[in-house]
N, C-alpha and C positions, 0 to 999 in steps of 0.2 A: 247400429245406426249407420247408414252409409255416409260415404263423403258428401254427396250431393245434398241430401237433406241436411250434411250439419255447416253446413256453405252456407242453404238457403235461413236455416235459425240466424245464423253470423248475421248476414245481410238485414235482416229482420232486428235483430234486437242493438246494433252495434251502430252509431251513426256512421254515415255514407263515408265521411271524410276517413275514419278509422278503419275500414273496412279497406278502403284503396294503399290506406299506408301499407296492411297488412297482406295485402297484392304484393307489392310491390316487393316488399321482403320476399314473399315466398317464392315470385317470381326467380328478384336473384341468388338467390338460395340454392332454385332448382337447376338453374343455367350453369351457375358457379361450382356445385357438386357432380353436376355431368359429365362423363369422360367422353368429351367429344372426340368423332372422328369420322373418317371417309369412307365409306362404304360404295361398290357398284355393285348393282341388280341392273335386270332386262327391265324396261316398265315397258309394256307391252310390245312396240316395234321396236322399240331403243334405247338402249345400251347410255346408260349413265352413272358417273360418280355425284353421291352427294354427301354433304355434310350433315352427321349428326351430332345436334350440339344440344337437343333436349331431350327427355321422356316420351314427347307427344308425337316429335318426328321421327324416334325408331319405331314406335306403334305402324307410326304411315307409310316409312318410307326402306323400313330395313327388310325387304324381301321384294323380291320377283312380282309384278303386276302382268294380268292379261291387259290387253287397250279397254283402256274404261270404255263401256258401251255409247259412256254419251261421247265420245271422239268417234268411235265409229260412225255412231248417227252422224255429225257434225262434218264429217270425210264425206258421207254423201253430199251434203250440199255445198255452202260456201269454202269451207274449210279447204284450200287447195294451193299450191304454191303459188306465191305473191300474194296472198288475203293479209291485207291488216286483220289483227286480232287483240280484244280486250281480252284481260282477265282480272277480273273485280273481286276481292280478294282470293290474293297470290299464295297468300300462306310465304314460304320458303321455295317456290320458285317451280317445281316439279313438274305440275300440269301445264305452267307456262313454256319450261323447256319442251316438252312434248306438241305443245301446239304451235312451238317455231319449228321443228321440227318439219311440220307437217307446211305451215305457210314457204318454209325453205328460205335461201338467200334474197331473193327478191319480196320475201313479205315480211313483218314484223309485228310482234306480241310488245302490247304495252301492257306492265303488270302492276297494277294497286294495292297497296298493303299498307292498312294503316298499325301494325303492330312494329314498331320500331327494329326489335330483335329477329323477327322472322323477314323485313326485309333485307336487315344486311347480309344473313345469311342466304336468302336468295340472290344477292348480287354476288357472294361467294360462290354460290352452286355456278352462276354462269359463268365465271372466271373459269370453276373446272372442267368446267365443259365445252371453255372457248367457243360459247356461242353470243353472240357480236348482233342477235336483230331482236332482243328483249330491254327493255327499257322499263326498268323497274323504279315504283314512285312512291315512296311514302307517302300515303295520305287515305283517307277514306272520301268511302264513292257516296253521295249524297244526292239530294233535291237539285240545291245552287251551289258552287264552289266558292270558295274563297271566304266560306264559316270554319266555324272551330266547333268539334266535339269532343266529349271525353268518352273515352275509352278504357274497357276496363284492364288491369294490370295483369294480364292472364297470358298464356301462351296460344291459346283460342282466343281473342278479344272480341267485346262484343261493344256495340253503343252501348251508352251510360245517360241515364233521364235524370241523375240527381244530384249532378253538379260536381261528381268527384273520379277523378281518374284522370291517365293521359291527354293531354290535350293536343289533340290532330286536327290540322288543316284538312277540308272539305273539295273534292272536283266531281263535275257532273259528269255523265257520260258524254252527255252534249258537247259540253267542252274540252273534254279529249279529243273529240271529233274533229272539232274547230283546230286543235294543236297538233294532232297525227293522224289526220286525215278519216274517212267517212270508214266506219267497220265493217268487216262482212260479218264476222262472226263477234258473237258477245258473252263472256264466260263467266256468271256472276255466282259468288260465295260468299255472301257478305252478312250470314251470322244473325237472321232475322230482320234485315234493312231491306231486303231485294223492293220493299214498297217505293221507299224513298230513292231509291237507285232508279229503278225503271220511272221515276215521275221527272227525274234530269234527263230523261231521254227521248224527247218529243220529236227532237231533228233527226232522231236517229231512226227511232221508230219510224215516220214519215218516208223514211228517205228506205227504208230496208234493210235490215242484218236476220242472222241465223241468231239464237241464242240459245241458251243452256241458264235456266236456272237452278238450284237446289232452295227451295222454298222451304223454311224452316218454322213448321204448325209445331204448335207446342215448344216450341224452343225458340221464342226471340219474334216470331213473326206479330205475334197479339198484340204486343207491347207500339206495334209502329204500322199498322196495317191487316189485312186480311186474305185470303185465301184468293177470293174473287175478285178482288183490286189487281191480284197477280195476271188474274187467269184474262183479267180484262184488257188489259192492254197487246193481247195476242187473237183477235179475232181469228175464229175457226172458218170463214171464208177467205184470207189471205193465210193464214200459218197450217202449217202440219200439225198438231200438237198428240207427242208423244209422254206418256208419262211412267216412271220408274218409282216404288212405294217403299223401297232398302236397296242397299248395298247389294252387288252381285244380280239384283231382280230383274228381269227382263224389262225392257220396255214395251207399253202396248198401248195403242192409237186412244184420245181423248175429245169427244164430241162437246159442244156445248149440249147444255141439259144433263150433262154425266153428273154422277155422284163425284160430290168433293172430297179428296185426302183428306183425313183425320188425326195425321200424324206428317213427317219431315217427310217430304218426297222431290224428285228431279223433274223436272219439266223441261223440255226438250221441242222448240220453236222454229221451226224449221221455214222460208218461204215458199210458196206452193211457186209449182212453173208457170 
């Protein structure tokens, strides 16, 4: 029986409320048991130290990366020094370093994480890396700002529909906008929410950015949205739309009328000249 299926029985036969305590243990459990420590790898163009302080982040982070393709993509268009740049969930800081990186001294990456423990240690990663134009926020990216959601106790956290888990304050893209100015680029990971995320984004959309989504079908997307709600808010007469189906997978051009993903894939929104 795999872990994942006997997660989903837990969830299922165990009320909500008991099910987050026992989050929450295993969380600090696994944190607590962890021999954290500093590792440096190349992540594709740059050279960074970071901190590993659980299971999930030496999986992602303890080796050498090429430049994720969708930064590539992302370097063509807005992505350039001085771009303000979102990143809606940050994780532990990694992709946000890489995309200050790229915006340089005169731009700056705001980064949102609503999992408590993967933002401190993203504000640790920046310390080590003494990089000074990220601005990292607990909280999650939502519809409206300034609601509360629960979140689940995990070191991936995802929304929570039934009233038990962390409980995070809510900001709209829109209103990061309003607080650190209009985006070029927008870099959203946010665990099956990207619906609710892009529906706070009206000024933003209007007004124009690059984005990167990771659209999460089968994993978290059903539960808050749809495929085509994604696909909709990026008309294929103003955006490029590129699309990636796994990890490592090439990117390659998406028409309206195209066949829809069936599984977790990257979307890649680029604005036309």
């Amino acid at each position: 029986m795999s872990v994942i299926f006997l997660r989903e029985i837990i969830k299922r036969v165990l009320p909500a409320k008991m099910v987050y305590a026992i989050q929450q243990w295993s969380l600090r459990r696994s944190i607590a048991n962890y021999p954290s420590r500093v590792v440096c790898h190349q992540y594709g163009m740059h050279k960074l130290s970071v901190r590993l302080s659980d299971s999930l982040a030496e999986g992602w982070y303890d080796r050498d990366w090429n430049e994720p393709d969708e930064i590539t993509l992302l370097k063509k268009g807005r992505l350039k020094p001085g771009a303000v740049v979102f990143d809606l969930g940050a994780h532990q800081g990694v992709v946000a370093m890489l995309l200050a990186r790229e915006a340089g001294p005169s731009g700056k990456v705001i980064a949102v994480e609503a999992t408590r423990h993967n933002a401190e240690i993203a504000r640790e990663n920046l310390r080590l890396n003494q990089i000074e134009n990220v601005n990292v926020i607990h909280a999650a990216v939502a519809e409206k700002d300034g609601c509360e959601l629960f979140f689940t106790a995990t070191l991936d956290g995802a929304v929570q529909h039934d009233g038990a888990g962390d409980r995070v304050s809510t900001v709209s893209i829109d209103s990061l906008a309003r607080e650190h100015g209009m985006p070029d680029v927008v870099f959203i990971d946010v665990e099956g929410y990207e619906c609710q995320a892009l529906a706070g984004a009206h000024e933003v959309l209007g007004q124009g950015a690059d984005f990167f989504v990771e659209v999460h079908v089968g994993a978290g997307l059903e539960e808050n949205g749809t495929v085509e709600q994604v696909f909709g808010q990026f008309p294929s007469s103003r955006y490029l739309l590129q699309v990636s189906t796994g990890e490592e997978m090439p990117f390659f051009s998406w028409k309206e009328g195209g066949a829809l993903p069936s599984h977790r894939f990257f979307l890649s929104a680029t604005l036309k000249s």
